[in-house]
N, C-alpha and C positions, 0 to 999 in steps of 0.2 A: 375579483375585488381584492384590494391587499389588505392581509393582513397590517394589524395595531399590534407595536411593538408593547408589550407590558413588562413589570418585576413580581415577581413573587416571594411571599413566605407567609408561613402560617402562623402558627402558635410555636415561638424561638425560645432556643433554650440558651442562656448565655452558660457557658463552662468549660474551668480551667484545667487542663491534664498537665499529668508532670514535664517537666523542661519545655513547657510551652507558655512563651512571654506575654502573650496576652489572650484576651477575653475569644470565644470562640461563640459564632452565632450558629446553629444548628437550622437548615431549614427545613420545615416541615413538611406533610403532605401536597401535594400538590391539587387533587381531587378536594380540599375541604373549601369552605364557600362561611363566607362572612353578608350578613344580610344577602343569602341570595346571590352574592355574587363571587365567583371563584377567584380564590388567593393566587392563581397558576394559571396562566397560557400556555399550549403548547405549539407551538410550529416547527415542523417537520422532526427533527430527533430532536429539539430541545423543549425545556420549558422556561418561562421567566418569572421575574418578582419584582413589580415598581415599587423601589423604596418610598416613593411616597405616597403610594395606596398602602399601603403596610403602616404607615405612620397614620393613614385617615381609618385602619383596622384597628389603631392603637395598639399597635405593636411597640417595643421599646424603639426610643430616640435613641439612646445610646448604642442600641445596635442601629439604624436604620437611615439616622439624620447624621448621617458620617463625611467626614472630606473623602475626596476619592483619589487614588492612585496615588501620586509622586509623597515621598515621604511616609508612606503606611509601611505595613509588613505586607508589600504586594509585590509582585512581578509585572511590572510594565511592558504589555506590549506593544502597544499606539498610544502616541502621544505628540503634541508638539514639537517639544527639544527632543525628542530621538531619544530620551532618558537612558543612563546607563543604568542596569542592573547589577551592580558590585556592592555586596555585602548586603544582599537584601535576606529577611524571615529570622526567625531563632536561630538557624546555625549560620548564617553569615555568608549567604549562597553567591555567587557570580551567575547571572544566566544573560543570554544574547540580549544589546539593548533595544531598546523598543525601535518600530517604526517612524520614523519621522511624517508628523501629519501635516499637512498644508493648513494654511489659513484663511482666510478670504478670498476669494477669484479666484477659487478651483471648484470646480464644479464636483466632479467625479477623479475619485482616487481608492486605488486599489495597491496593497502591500503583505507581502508574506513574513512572518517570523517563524524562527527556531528552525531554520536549514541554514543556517549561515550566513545570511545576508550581510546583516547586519555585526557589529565589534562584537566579540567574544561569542560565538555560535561555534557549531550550531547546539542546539538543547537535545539532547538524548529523557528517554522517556524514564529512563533511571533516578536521572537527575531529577526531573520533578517529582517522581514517588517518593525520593529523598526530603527533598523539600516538604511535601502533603505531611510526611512522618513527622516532620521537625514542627511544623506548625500546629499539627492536630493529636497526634501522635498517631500509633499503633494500627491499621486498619483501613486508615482513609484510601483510598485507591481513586475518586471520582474528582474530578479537577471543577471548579468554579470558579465563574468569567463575571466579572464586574464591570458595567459602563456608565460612564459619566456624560452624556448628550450634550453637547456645548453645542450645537447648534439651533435649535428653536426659540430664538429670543424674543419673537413677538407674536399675537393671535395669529393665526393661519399658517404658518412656517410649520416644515417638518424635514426631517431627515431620511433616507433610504439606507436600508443597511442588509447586505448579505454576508455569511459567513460559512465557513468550512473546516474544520479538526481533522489533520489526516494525522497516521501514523506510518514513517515509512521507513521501508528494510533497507538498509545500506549494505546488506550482505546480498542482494536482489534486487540492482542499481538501481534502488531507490522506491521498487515500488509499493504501490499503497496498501497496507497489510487491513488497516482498519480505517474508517470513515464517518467522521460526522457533520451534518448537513444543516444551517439555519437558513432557511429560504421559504418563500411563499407555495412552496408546492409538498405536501405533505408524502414525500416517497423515496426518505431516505437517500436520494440522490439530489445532487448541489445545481441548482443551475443558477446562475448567476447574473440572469435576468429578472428573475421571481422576488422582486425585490418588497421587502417587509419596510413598513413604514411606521417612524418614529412619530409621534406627534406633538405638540407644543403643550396643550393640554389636553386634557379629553375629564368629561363629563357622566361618571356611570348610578343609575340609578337604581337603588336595593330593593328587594320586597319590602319593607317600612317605609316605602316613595324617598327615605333620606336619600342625598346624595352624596358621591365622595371622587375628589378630583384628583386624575393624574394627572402632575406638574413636572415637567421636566425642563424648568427653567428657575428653580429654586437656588434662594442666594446666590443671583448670580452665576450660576451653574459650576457651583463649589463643590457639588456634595454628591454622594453615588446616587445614580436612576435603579438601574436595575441591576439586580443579580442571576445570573443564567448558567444553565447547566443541563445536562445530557444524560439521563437516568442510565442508560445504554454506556458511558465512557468508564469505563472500569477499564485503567490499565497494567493490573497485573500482570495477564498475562504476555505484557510486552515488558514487564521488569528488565528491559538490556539496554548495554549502550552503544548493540547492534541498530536498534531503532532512533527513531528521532520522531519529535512531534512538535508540529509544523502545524501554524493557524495563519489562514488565509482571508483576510479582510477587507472587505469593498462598501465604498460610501457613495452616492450620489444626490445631488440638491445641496451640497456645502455650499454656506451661504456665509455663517459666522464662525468665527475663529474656529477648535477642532476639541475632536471628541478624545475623548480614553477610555481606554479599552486594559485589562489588567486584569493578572490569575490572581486570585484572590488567596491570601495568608490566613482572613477574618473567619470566612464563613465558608461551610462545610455542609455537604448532604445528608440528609437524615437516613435511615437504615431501610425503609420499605418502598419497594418499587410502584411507583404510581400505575393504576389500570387505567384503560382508555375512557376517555370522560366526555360529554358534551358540556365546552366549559363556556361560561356566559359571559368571558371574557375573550377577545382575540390576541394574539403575542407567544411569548417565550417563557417559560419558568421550567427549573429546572429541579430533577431530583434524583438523590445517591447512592451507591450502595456502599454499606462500608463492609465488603468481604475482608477475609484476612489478607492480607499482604504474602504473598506466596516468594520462594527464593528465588535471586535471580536466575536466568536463562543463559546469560553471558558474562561476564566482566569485560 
C-alpha cells in the first residue's frame, strides 16, 4: 500500500537571529499529536509537515499560509522556468539553477541537481552550510525541503513522488559518502519504484470525531504544501568543497502544470531528535539537529 505524502510542524517558534533578514519558523517535534493525530509522518529517512494541516492545527498563517519558492529567501531546485539562483538568502548566494519541470503531457520526469547539470554547479556541501549559517545563523547544520504540489487540481487526482539526498566525494570519483532516501520502503535505501503518493485532499479524523483537511490545491496552488526534512542529515561532517550535494527527483502521474521543489531559507529544525513512533498519520516530516558547526575539512 503507498504511503500519503503529508507536512509537518508542531508548536513553531517564529525568531529573529542577528544578520538574519527575516522571520525563521522553527519546527517542532515530530512525535507530538494534535487531537490524536500526529503533526509528522515519517517515510523511510524523512519526515513531513502539510502546511495546511498545520494551518487546520492553528498554527500561525504567517508562518504556514506562505507563497512558495520563486522570489522567497529559497534555493530553487525544481521548477518550471529552470529558475536561476543568483543572489538568493541574506548573503546573496549564487547556487546551480533549478531543474527545469515539464508541464502537461509528461507523464513521468525524473532530474538531478547540485552535480552540475544545470548553469552555475555544481553545489558543494560548504556552500550550503554557508548559506544555513547566513539564514539561521550559528549551529544550523540540517538542510529543509520545501514543496509546492501544483498538480492535483481536481477530486481524485494525485501525484507520485520519489526522492534521494546523496553526498558525493569528488576526491573518490564521486562516490556516495552519505545517503538519504524518500521512498515507500522504510530501509534507508532509495528505490525508485516505491513510489509515495501525493494526494489532492485527504480527510483525517481526531479523537473529538472533529475533522481536519489536507489540501494541496490551495489558492490555486500558490502557497507551500509541505515541509520535509531528515533528522539523520546533519552535514558537518562533510563541511568541504571536496563534497558535493546532489538531490535527485522523480515524479510520475503529471497531469497539471509542475511542482517546486526548494531548500528552504524560512524554516529550520528544531534541536531534539525524534524517536521511533506509530504515527497516525502516513507521509514525510522532518526533524534537526542543530550541533555546532565544526571547522572545515578542506577548502
Amino acid at each position: 500500500m503507498k504511503k500519503i505524502l503529508f507536512l509537518f510542524a508542531a508548536s513553531i517558534l517564529s525568531l529573529t537571529f542577528i544578520n538574519t533578514a527575516s522571520a525563521v519558523v522553527v519546527l517542532p517535534d515530530p512525535n507530538a499529536e494534535f487531537d490524536g493525530i500526529a503533526y509528522a509522518s515519517k517515510i523511510d529517512d524523512f519526515y513531513t509537515f502539510p502546511a495546511s494541516l498545520m494551518l487546520e492545527f492553528g498554527l500561525p498563517a504567517a508562518d504556514w499560509d506562505v507563497v512558495a519558492g520563486t522570489g522567497g529567501l529559497d534555493v530553487i531546485l525544481y521548477n518550471g522556468p529552470g529558475s536561476s539562483n543568483i543572489g538568493v538568502g541574506t548573503g546573496a548566494f549564487t547556487f546551480e539553477s533549478a531543474i527545469d519541470a515539464p508541464g502537461a503531457g509528461t507523464s513521468t520526469f525524473s532530474g538531478i541537481w547540485g552535480n552540475g547539470v544545470q548553469v552555475n554547479g555544481p553545489v558543494t556541501v560548504a556552500k550550503v552550510l554557508d548559506y544555513l549559517e547566513a539564514q539561521f545563523g550559528p549551529g544550523v547544520t540540517v538542510p529543509v525541503f520545501n514543496f509546492d504540489s501544483h498538480e492535483p487540481n481536481s477530486s481524485g487526482e494525485f501525484l507520485n513522488v520519489v526522492g534521494q539526498v546523496k553526498i558525493l566525494d569528488t576526491t573518490n570519483s564521486n562516490a556516495v559518502a552519505a545517503s538519504w532516501s524518500l521512498d515507500n520502503v522504510n530501509d534507508g535505501i532509495f528505490d525508485p519504484t516505491a513510489w509515495v503518493t501525493v494526494p489532492n485532499t485527504l480527510v483525517l479524523t481526531g479523537d473529538s470525531s472533529a475533522t481536519y483537511t489536507i489540501d494541496n490545491n490551495r489558492s490555486g496552488n500558490a502557497r507551500l504544501d509541505y515541509s520535509v526534512f531528515a533528522p539523520t542529515m546533519d552535514l558537518s561532517p562533510y563541511d568541504s568543497t571536496d563534497y558535493l550535494f546532489v538531490v535527485d527527483l522523480r515524479f510520475d502521474q503529471i497531469d497539471n502544470g509542475f511542482e517546486e521543489v526548494y531548500l528552504s531559507g524560512t524554516f529550520t529544525p528544531g534541536t531534539a531528535v525524534p524517536e521511533p513512533a506509530t504515527m497516525s498519520l502516513f507521509g514525510i516530516g522532518l526533524l534537526g539537529l542543530a550541533a555546532s558547526r565544526k571547522r572545515r575539512i578542506s577548502n
